[in-house]
MIROVEX-278442 format. One record per residue: x negated, y negated, z of N, C-alpha, C, O, CB in turn; residue in three letters. Coordinates in steps of 0.2 Angstrom, whole numbers, plus 2048, in hexadecimal, padded with zeros to 3 digits. Glycine has a CB too. Layout:
<nodes>
<node n_u="X" n_v="Y" n_w="Z" ca_u="X" ca_v="Y" ca_w="Z" c_u="X" c_v="Y" c_w="Z" o_u="X" o_v="Y" o_w="Z" cb_u="X" cb_v="Y" cb_w="Z" code="ALA"/>
...
</nodes>
This chain:
<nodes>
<node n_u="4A0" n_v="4A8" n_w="95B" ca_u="49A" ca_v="4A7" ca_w="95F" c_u="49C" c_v="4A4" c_w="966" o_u="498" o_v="4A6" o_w="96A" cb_u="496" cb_v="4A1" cb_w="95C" code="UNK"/>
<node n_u="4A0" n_v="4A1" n_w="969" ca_u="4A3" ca_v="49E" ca_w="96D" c_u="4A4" c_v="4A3" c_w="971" o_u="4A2" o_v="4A3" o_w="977" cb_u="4A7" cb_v="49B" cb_w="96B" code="UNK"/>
<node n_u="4A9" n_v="4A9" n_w="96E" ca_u="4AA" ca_v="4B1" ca_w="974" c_u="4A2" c_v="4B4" c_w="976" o_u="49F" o_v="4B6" o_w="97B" cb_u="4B0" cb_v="4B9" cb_w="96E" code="UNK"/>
<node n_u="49F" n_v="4B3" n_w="96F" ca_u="497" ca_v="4B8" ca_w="973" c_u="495" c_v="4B4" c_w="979" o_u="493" o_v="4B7" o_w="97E" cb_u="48F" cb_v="4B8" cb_w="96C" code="UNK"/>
<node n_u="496" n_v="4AC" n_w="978" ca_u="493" ca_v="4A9" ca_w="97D" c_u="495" c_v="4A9" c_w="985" o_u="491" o_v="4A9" o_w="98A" cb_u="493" cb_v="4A4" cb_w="97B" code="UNK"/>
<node n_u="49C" n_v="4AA" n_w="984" ca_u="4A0" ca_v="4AB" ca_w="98C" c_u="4A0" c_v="4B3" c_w="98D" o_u="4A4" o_v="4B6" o_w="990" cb_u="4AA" cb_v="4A7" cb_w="98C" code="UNK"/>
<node n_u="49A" n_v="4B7" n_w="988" ca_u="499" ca_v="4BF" ca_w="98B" c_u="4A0" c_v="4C2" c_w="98A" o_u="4A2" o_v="4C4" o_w="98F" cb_u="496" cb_v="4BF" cb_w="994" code="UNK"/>
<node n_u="4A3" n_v="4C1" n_w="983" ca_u="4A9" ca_v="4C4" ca_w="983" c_u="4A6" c_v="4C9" c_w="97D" o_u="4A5" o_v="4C5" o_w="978" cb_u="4B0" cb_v="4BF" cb_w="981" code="UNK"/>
<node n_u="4A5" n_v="4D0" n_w="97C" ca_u="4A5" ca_v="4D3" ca_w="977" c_u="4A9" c_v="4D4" c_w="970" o_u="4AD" o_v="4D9" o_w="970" cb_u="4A4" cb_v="4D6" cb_w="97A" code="UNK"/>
<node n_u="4A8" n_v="4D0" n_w="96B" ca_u="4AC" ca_v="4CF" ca_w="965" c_u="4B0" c_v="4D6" c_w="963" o_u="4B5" o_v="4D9" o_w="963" cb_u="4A6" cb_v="4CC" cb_w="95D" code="UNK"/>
<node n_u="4A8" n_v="4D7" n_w="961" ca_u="4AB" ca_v="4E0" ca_w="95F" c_u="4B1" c_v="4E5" c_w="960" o_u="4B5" o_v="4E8" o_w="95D" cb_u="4A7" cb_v="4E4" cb_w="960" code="UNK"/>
<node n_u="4AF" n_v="4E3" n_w="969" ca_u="4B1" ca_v="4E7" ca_w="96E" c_u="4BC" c_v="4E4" c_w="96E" o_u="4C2" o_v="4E6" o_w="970" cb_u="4AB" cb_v="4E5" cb_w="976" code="UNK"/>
<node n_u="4BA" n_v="4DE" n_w="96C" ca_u="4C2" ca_v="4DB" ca_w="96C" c_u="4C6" c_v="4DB" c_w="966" o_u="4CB" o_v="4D8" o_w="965" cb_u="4C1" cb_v="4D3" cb_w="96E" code="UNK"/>
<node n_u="4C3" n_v="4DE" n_w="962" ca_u="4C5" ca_v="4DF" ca_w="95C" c_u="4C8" c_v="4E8" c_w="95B" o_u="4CD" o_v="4E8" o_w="958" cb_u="4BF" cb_v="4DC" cb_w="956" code="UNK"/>
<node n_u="4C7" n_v="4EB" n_w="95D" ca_u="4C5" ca_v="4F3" ca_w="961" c_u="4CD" c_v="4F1" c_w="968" o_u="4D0" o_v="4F7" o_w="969" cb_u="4B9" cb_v="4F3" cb_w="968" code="UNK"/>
<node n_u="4D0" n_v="4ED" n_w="96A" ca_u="4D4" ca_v="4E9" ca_w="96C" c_u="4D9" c_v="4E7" c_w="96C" o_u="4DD" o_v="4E7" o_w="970" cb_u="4D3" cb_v="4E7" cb_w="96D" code="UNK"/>
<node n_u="4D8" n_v="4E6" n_w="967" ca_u="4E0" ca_v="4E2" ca_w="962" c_u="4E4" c_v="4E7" c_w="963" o_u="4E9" o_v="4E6" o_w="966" cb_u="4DF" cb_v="4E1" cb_w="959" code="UNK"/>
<node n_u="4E4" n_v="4EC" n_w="960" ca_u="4EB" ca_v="4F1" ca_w="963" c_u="4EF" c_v="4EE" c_w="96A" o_u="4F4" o_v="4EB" o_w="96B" cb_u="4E9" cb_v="4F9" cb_w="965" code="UNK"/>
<node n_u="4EA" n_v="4F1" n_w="96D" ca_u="4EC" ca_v="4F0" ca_w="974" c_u="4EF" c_v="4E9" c_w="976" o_u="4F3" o_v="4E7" o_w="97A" cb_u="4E6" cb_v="4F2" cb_w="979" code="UNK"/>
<node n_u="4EC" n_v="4E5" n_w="973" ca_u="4EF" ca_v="4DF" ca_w="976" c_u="4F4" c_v="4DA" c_w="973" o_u="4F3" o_v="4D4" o_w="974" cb_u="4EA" cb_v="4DB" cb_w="978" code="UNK"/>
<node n_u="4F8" n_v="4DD" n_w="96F" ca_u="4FC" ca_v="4DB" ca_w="967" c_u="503" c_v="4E0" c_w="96A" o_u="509" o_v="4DE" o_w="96A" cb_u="4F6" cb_v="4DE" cb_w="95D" code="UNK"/>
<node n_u="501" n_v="4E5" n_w="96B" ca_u="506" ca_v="4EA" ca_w="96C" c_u="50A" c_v="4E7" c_w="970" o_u="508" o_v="4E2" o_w="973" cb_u="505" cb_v="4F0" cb_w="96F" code="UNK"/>
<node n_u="511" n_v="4EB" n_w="96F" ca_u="517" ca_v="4E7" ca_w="970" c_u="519" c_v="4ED" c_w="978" o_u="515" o_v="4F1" o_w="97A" cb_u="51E" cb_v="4E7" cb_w="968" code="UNK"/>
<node n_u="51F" n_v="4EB" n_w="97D" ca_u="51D" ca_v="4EE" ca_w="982" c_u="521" c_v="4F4" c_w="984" o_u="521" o_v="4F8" o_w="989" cb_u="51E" cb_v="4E9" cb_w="988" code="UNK"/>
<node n_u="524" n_v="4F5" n_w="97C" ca_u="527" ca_v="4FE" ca_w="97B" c_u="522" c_v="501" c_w="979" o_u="523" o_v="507" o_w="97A" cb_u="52D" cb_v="502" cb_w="977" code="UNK"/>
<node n_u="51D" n_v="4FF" n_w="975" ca_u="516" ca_v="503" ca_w="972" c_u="519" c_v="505" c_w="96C" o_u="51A" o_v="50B" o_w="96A" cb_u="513" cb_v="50B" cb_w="976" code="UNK"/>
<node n_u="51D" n_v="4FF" n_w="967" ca_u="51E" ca_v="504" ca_w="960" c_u="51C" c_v="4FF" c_w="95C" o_u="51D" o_v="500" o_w="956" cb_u="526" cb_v="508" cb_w="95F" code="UNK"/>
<node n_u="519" n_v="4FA" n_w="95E" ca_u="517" ca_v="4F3" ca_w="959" c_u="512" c_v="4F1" c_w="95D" o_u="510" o_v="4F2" o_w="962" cb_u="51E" cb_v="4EB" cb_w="958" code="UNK"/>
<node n_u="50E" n_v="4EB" n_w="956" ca_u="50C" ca_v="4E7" ca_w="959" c_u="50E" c_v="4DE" c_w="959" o_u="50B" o_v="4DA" o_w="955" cb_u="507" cb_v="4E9" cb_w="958" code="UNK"/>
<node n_u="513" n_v="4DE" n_w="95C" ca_u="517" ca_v="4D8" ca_w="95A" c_u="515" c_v="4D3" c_w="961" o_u="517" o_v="4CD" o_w="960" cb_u="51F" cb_v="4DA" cb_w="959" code="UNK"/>
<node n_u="513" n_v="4D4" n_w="965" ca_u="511" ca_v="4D0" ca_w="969" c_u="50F" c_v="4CD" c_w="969" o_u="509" o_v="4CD" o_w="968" cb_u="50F" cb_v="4D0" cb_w="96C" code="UNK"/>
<node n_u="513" n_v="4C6" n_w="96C" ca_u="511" ca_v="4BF" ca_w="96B" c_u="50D" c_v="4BC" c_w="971" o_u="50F" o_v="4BD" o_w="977" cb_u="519" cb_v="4BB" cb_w="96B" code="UNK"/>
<node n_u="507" n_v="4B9" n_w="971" ca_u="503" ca_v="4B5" ca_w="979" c_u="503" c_v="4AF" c_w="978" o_u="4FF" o_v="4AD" o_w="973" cb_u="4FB" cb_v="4B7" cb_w="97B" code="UNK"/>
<node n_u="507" n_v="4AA" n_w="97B" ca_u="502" ca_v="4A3" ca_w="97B" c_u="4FA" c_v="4A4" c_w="97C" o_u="4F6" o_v="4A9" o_w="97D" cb_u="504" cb_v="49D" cb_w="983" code="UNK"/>
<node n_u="4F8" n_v="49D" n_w="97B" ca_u="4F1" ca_v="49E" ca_w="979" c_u="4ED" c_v="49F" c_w="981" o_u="4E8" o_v="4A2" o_w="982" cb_u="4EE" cb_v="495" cb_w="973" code="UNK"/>
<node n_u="4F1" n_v="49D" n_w="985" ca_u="4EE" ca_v="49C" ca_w="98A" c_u="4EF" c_v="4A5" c_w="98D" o_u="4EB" o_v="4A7" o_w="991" cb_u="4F1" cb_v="494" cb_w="98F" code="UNK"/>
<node n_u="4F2" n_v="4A9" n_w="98C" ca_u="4F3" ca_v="4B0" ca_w="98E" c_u="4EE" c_v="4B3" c_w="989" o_u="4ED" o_v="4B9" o_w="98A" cb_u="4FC" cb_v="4B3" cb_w="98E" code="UNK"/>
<node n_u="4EC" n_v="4B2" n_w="984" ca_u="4E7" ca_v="4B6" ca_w="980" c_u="4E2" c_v="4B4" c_w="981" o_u="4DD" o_v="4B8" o_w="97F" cb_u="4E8" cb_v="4B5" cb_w="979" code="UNK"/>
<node n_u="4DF" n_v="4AE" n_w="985" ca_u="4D9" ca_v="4AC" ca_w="986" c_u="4D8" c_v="4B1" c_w="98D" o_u="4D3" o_v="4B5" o_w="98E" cb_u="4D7" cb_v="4A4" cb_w="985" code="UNK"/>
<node n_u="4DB" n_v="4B0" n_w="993" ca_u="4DD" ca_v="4B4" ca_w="998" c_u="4DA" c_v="4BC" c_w="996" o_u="4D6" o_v="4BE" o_w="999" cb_u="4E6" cb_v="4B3" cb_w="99A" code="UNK"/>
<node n_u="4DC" n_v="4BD" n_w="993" ca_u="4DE" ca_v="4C5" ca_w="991" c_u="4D6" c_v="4C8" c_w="98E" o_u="4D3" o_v="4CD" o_w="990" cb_u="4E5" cb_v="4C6" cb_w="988" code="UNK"/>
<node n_u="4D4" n_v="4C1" n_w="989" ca_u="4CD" ca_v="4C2" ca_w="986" c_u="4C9" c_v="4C1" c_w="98A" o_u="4C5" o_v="4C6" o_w="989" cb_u="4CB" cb_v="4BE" cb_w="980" code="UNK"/>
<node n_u="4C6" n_v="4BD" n_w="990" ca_u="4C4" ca_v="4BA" ca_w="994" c_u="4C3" c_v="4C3" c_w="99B" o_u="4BE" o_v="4C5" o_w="99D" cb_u="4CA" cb_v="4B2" cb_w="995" code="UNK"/>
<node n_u="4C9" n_v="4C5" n_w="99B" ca_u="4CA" ca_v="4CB" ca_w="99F" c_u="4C6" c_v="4D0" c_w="99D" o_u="4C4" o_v="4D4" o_w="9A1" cb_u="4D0" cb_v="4CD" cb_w="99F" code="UNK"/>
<node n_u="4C3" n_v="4D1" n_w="993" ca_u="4C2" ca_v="4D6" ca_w="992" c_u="4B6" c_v="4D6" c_w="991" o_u="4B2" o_v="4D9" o_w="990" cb_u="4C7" cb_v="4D8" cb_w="98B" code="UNK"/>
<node n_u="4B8" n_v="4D0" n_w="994" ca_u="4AF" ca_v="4CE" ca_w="995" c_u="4AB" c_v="4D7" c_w="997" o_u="4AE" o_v="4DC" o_w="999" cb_u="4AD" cb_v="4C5" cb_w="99F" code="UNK"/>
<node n_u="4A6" n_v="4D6" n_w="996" ca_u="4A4" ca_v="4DC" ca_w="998" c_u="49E" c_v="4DA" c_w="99E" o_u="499" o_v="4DE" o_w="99F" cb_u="4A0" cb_v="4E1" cb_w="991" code="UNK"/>
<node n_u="4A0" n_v="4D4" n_w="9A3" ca_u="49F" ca_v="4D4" ca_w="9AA" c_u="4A5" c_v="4D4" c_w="9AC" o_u="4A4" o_v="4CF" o_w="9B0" cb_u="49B" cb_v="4D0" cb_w="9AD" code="UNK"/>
<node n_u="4A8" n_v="4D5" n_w="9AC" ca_u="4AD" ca_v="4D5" ca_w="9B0" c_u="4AD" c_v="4DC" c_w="9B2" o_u="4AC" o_v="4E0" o_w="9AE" cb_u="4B3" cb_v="4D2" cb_w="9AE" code="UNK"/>
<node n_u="4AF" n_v="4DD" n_w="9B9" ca_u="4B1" ca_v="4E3" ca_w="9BB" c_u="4B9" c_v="4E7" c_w="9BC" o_u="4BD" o_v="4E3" o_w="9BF" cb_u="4AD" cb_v="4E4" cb_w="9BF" code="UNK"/>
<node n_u="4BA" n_v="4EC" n_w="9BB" ca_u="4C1" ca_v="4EF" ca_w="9BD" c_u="4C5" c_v="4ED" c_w="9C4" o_u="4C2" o_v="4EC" o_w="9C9" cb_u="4BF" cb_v="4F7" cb_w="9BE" code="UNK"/>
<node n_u="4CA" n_v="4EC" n_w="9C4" ca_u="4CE" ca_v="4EB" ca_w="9C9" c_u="4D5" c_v="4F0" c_w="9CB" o_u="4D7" o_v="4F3" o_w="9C7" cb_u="4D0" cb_v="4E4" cb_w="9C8" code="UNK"/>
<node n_u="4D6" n_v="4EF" n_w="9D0" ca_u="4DA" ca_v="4F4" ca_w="9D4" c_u="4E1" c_v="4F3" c_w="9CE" o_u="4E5" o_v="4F7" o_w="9CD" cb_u="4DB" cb_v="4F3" cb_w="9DE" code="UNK"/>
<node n_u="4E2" n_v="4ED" n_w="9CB" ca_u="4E9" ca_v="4E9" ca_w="9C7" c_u="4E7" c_v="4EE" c_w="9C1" o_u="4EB" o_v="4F3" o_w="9C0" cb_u="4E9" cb_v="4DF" cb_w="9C4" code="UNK"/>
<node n_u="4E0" n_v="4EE" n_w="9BC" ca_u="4DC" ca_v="4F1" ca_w="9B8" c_u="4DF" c_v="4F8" c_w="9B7" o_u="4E4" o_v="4FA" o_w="9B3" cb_u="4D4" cb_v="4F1" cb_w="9BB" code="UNK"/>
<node n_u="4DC" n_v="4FD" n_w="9BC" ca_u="4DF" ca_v="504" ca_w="9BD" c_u="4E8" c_v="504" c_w="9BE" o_u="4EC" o_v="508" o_w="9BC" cb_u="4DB" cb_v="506" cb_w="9C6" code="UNK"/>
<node n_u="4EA" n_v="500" n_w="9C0" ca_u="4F1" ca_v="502" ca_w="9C1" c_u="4F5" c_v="4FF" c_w="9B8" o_u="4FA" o_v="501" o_w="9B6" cb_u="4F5" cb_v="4FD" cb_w="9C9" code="UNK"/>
<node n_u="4F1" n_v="4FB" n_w="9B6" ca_u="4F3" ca_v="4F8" ca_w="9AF" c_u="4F2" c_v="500" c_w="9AB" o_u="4F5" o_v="503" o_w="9A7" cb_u="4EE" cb_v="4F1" cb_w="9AC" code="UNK"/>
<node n_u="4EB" n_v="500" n_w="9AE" ca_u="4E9" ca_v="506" ca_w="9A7" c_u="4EF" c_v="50E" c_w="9A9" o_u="4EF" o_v="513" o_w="9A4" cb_u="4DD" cb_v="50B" cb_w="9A7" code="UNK"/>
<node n_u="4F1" n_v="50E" n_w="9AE" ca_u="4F6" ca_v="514" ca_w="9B0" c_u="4FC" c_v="513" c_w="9AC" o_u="4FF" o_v="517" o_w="9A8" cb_u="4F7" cb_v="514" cb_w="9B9" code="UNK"/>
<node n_u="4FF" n_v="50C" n_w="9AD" ca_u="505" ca_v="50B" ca_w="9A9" c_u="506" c_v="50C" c_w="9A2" o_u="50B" o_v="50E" o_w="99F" cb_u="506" cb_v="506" cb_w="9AA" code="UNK"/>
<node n_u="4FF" n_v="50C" n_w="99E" ca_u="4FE" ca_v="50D" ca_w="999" c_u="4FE" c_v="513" c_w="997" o_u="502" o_v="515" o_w="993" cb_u="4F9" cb_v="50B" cb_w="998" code="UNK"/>
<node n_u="4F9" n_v="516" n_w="99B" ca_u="4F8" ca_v="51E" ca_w="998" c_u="4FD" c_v="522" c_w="99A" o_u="4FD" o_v="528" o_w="999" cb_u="4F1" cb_v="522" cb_w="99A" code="UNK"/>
<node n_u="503" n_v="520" n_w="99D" ca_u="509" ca_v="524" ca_w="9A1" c_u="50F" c_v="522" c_w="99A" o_u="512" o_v="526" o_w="997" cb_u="50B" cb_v="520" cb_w="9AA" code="UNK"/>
<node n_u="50F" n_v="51B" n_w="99A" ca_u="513" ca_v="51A" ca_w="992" c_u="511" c_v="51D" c_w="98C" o_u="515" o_v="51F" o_w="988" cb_u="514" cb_v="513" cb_w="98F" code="UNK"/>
<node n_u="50A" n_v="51F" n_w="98B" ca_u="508" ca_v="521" ca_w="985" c_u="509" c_v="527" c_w="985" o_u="50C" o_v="52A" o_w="981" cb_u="503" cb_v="520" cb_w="984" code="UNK"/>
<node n_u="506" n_v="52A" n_w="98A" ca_u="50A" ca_v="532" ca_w="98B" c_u="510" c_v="533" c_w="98B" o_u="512" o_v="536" o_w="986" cb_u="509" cb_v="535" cb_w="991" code="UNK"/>
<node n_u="513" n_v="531" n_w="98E" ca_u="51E" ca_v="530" ca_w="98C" c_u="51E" c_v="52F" c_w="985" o_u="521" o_v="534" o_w="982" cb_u="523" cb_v="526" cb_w="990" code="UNK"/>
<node n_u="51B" n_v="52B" n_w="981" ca_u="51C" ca_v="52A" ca_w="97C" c_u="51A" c_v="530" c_w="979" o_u="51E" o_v="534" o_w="977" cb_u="51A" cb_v="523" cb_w="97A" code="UNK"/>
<node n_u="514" n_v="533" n_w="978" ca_u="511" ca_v="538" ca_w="974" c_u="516" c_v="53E" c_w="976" o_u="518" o_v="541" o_w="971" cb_u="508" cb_v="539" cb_w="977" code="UNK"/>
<node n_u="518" n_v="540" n_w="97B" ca_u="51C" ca_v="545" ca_w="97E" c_u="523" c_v="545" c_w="97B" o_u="525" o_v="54B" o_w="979" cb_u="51D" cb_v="544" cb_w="987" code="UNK"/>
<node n_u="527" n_v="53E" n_w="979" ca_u="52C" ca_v="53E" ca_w="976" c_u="52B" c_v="540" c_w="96F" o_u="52F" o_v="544" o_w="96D" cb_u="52E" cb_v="539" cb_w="976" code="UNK"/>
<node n_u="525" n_v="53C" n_w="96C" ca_u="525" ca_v="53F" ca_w="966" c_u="523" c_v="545" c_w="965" o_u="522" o_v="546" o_w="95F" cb_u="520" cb_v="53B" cb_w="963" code="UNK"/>
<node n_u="523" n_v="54A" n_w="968" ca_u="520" ca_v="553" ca_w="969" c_u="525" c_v="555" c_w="969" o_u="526" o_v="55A" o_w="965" cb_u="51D" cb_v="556" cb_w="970" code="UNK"/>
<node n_u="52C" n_v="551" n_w="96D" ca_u="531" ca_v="554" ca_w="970" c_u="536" c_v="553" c_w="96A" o_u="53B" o_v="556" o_w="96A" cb_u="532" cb_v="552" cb_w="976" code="UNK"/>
<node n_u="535" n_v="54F" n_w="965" ca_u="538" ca_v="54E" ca_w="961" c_u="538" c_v="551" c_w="958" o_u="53C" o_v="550" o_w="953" cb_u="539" cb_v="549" cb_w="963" code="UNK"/>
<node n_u="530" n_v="555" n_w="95A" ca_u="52D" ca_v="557" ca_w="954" c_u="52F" c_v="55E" c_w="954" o_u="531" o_v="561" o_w="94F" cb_u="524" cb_v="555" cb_w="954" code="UNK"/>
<node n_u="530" n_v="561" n_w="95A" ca_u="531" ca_v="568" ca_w="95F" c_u="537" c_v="56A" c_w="95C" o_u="538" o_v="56F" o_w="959" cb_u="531" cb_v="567" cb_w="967" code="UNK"/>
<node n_u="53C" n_v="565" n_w="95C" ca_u="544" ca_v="566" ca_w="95A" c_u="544" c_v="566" c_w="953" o_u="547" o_v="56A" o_w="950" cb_u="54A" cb_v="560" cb_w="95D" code="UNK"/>
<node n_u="540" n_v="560" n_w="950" ca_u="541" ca_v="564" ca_w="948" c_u="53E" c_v="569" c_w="945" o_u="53F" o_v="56C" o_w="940" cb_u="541" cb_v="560" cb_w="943" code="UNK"/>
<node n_u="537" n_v="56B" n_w="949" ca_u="537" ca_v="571" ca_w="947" c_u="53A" c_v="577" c_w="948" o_u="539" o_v="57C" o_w="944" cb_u="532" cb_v="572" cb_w="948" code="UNK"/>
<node n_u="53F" n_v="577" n_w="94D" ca_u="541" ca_v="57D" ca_w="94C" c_u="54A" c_v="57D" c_w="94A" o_u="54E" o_v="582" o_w="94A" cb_u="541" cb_v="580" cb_w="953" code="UNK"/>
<node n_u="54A" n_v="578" n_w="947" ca_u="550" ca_v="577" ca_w="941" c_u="54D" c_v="57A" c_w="93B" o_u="550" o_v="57D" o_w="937" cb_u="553" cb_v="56E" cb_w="93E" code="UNK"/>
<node n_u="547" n_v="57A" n_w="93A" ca_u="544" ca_v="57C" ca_w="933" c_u="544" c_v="585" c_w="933" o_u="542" o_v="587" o_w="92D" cb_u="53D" cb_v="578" cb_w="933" code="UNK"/>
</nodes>
């Protein structure tokens, strides 16, 4: 009740948890936050807040490791299929 009240969407931060637990090679979620970087993080994902130029370049790093990561895994699926 406390998040609905500071306009933090529950649902929406639960939908989240990956992302913000994940570890910073993308193969766990082992990621540790003091309390004060998790409230930071929850606090960021309010649905007034708006995008920032930090925002866009965060989400580029992202989708550029994830891609790397998805491409490796291709690249490594590719070689044992053609042992087979």
């Amino acid at each position: 009740k406390a998040l609905e009240e500071v306009g933090v969407d529950v649902v929406g931060l639960v939908d989240y948890a990956d992302f913000i637990f994940e570890n910073e090679a993308g193969n766990g979620f082992d990621k540790t936050l003091t309390f004060t970087d998790f409230v930071e993080i929850v606090l960021a994902l309010r649905g007034s807040c708006t995008a920032t130029v930090k925002d866009i370049v965060d989400l580029r790093k992202y989708m550029r490791a994830q891609t790397h990561r998805s491409e490796s895994q291709l690249e490594q699926t590719s070689l044992r299929m053609t042992r087979i």
